[in-house]
C-alpha atoms as one frame of an Amber mdcrd trajectory, in Angstrom:
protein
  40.264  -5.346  13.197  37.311  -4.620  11.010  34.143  -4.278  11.526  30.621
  -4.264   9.838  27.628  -2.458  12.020  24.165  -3.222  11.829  23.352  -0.755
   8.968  24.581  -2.958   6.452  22.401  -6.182   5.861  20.533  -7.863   3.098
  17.361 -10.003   2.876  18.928 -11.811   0.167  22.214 -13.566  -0.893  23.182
 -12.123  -4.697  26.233 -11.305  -6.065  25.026  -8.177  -6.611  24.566  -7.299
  -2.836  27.578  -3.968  -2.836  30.264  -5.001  -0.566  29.966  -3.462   3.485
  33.735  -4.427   3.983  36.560  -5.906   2.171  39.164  -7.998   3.927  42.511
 -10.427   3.032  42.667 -13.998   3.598  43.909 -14.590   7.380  41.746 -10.979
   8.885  39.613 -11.138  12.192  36.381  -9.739  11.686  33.620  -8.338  13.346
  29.895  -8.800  12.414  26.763  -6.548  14.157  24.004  -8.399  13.908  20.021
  -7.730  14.351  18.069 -10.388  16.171  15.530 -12.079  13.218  12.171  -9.939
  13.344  14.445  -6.488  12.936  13.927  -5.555  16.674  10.024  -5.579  15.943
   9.067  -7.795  18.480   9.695  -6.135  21.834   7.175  -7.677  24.336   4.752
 -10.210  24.866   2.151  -8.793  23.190   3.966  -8.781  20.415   2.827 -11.628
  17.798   4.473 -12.982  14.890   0.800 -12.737  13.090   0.545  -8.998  13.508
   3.784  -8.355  11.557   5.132  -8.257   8.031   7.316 -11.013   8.437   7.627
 -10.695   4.696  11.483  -9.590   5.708  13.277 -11.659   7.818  16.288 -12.710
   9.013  18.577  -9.559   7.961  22.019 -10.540   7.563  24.790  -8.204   8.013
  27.233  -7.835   5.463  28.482  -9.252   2.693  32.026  -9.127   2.983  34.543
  -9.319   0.276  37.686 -11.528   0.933  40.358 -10.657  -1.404  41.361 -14.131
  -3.280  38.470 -15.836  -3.184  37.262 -17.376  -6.593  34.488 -19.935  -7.486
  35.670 -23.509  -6.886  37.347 -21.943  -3.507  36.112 -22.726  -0.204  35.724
 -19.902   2.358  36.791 -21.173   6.147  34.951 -19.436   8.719  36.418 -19.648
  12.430  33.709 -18.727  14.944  36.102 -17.271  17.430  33.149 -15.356  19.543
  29.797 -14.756  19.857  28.415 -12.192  22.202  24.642 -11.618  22.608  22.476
  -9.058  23.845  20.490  -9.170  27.382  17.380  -9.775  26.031  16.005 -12.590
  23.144  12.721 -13.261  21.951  10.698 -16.745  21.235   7.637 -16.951  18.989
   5.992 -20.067  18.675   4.427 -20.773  15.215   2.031 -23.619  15.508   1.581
 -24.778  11.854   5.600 -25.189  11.630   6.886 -28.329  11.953   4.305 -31.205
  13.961   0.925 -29.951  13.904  -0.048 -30.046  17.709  -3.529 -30.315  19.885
  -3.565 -26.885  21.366  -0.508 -25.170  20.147  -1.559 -21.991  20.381   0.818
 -18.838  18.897   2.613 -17.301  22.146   5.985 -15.303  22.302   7.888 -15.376
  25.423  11.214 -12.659  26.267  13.602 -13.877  27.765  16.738 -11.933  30.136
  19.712 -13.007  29.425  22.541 -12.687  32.205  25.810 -15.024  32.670  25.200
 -17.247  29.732  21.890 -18.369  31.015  18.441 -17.936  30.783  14.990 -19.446
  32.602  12.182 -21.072  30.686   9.605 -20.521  33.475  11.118 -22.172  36.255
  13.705 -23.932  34.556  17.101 -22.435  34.301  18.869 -23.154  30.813  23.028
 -22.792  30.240  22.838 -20.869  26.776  25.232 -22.013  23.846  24.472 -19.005
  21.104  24.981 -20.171  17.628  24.851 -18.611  13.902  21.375 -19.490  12.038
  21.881 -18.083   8.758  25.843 -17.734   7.624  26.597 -17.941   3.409  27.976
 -16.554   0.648  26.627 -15.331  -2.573  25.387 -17.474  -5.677  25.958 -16.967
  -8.770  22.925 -17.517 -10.524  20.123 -16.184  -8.896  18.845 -14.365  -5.173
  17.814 -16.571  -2.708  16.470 -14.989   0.904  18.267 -15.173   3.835  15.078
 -16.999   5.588  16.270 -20.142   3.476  18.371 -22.524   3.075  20.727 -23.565
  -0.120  23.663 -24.767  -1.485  26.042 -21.706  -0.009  24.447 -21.831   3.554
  21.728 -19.137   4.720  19.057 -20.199   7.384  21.132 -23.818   7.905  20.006
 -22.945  12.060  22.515 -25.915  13.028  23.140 -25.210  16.579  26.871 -26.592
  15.922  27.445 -22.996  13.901  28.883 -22.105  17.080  32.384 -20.543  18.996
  35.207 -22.624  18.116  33.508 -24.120  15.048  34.982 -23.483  11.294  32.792
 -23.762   8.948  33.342 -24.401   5.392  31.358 -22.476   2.798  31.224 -23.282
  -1.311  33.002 -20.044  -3.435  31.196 -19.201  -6.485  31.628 -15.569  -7.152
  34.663 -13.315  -6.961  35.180 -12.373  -2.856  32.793 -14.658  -1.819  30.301
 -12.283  -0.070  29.835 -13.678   3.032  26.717 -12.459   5.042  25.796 -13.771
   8.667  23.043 -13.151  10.989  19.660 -14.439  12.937  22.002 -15.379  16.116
  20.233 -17.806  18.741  21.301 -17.286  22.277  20.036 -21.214  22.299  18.317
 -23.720  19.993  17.428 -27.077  19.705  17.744 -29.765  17.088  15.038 -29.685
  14.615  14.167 -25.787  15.943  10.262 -27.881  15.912   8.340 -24.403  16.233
  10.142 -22.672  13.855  12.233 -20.420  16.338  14.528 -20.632  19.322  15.605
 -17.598  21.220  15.821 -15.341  18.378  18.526 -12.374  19.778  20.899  -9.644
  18.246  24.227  -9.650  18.848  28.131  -9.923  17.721  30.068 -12.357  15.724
  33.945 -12.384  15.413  35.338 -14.643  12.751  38.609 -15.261  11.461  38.027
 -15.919   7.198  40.598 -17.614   5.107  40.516 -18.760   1.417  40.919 -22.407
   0.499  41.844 -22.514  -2.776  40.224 -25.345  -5.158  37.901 -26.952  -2.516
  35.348 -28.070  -4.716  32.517 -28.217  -1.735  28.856 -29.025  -3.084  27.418
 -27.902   0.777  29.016 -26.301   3.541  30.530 -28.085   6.185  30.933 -27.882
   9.250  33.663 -28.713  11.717  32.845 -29.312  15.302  33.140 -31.621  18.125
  35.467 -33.723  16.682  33.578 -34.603  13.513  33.227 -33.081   9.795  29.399
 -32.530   9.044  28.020 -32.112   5.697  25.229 -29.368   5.604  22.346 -29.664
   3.096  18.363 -28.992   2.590  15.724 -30.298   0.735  12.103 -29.475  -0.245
  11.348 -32.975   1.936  13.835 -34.541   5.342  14.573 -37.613   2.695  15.594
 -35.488  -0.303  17.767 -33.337   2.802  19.678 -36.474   3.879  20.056 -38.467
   0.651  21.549 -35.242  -0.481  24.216 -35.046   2.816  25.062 -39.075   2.180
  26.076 -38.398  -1.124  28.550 -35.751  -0.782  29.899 -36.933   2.201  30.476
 -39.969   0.174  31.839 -38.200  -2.448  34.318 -36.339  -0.298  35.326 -39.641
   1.569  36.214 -41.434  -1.792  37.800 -38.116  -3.016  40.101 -37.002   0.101
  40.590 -40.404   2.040  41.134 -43.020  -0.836  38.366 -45.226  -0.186  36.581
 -47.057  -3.279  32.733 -46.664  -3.389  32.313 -49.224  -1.405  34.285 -48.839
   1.224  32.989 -44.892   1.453  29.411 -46.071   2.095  30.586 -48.893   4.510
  32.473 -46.332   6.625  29.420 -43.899   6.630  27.198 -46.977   7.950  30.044
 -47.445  10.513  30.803 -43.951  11.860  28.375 -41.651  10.167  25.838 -39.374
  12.391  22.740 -38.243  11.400  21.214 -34.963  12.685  18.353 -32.387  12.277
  19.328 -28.917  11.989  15.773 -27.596  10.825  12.940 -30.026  10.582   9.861
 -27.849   9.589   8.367 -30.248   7.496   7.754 -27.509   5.295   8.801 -27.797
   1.701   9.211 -23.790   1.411  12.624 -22.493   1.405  14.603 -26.219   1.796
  12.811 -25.813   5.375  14.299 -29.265   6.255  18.043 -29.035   6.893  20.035
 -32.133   7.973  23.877 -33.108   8.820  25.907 -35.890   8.230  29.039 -36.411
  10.174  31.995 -38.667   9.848  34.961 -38.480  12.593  37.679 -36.203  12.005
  40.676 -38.323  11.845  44.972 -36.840  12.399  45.914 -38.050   9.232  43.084
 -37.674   7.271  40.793 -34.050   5.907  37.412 -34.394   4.249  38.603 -30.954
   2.730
């Protein structure tokens, strides 16, 4: 099985990022990741506005799958996460709703038997992916945001047993991952959850001639469309329209019917709600059921 440590991460997605590994279509592999702040933050004394947070959210990689072309889709099968024994949480109070008394803070947090405590309340911990992608092929964009290919998506449905669908638009795809959460909520309101390093294993195949405008995301029985935008409208007007595309594409329905069936079976959920217009901070989902003999692929 192969393997890609910790040494080899990016803070950007680019096509010119050198590849760390180089696998076939089908391979298991295994990504080392650093937790989002590099290992900087250590201890509660330790505050987000004392660092150079300049750099964040290093993601290990990219790998090169053999096969992959633009137009492809790259399928990512979470088969496990593993996290370390200790995560961090900083709260920054200017993301997201501006608060009475929302002071900065960072709390660490143990980690033992898939659980954590939040002061006195014990949490079951579901770790997830925040940023997963693959390269562009027209310009950088930093792993701290969100586009078209992925990055900082923070949907807490990036998960074990998910496959996730990325857009292919330059030779071998480059996928990077990193910025694990050992747990997160919807909306991730002050701008973190419990940031933690840890280990990814993924099974990557090539889907040839996809033609995916955002990743998606398949999990819990539904297909969800992944997008951003500089506002939470412009995020889910984008999400309706390719999941409306994709339904009139791949299931036969006319225009009408497409937007009818979203009405009647769509969800609607927050990934990253910021409210920030820097970076696509505002990252949505729309989901439709998955259905035997029907694929939104």
């Amino acid at each position: 099985m192969i393997e890609i440590d910790n040494t080899h991460y990016s803070y950007v997605f680019s096509k010119d990022n050198k590849p760390a590994a180089v696998c076939k279509s089908g391979d298991v592999v295994t990504f080392v990741t650093l937790d989002c702040y590099n290992g900087l933050i250590q201890n509660e004394n330790d505050v987000h506005e004392e660092l150079d947070t300049s750099n964040c959210n290093p993601a290990t990689g990219p790998l090169y799958v053999e096969g992959a072309m633009p137009n492809d889709a790259l399928k990512v099968t979470v088969l496990d996460i593993e996290v370390d024994d200790k995560g961090v949480m900083v709260n920054y109070p200017d993301c997201g709703t501006t608060l009475p008394n929302n002071k900065p803070r960072t709390k660490v947090f143990s980690i033992k038997d898939g659980k954590t405590m939040f002061n006195d309340i014990e949490i079951e911990l579901v770790p997830m992916i925040g940023v997963i992608g693959t390269a562009p092929n027209d310009k950088d964009v930093p792993t701290g945001h969100v586009f078209e290919n992925g990055g900082n998506m923070d949907s807490r449905l990036n998960k074990s047993g998910a496959a996730i669908y990325l857009p292919v638009n330059v030779e071998g795809a480059l996928l990077s991952m990193g910025d694990l959460h050992a747990s997160m909520g919807d909306g991730e309101m002050v701008g973190t959850g419990i940031e933690v390093a840890g280990k990814v294993k993924v099974q990557v195949e090539v889907i040839k001639n996809a033609d995916l405008k955002w990743p998606i995301t398949d999990a819990e029985g539904y297909w969800f469309i992944n997008t951003c935008g500089k506002t939470c409208d412009e995020a889910i007007a984008a999400g309706y329209k390719e999941m409306h595309r994709l339904l009139v594409k791949n299931y036969g329905f006319d225009e009408s019917d497409a937007a009818m069936y979203i009405s009647l079976q769509g969800r609607l959920e927050a990934s990253q709600a910021c409210l920030s217009s820097e970076g696509g901070g505002n990252s949505f989902r729309i989901g439709t059921p998955k259905l035997k003999e029907k694929t939104l692929i």
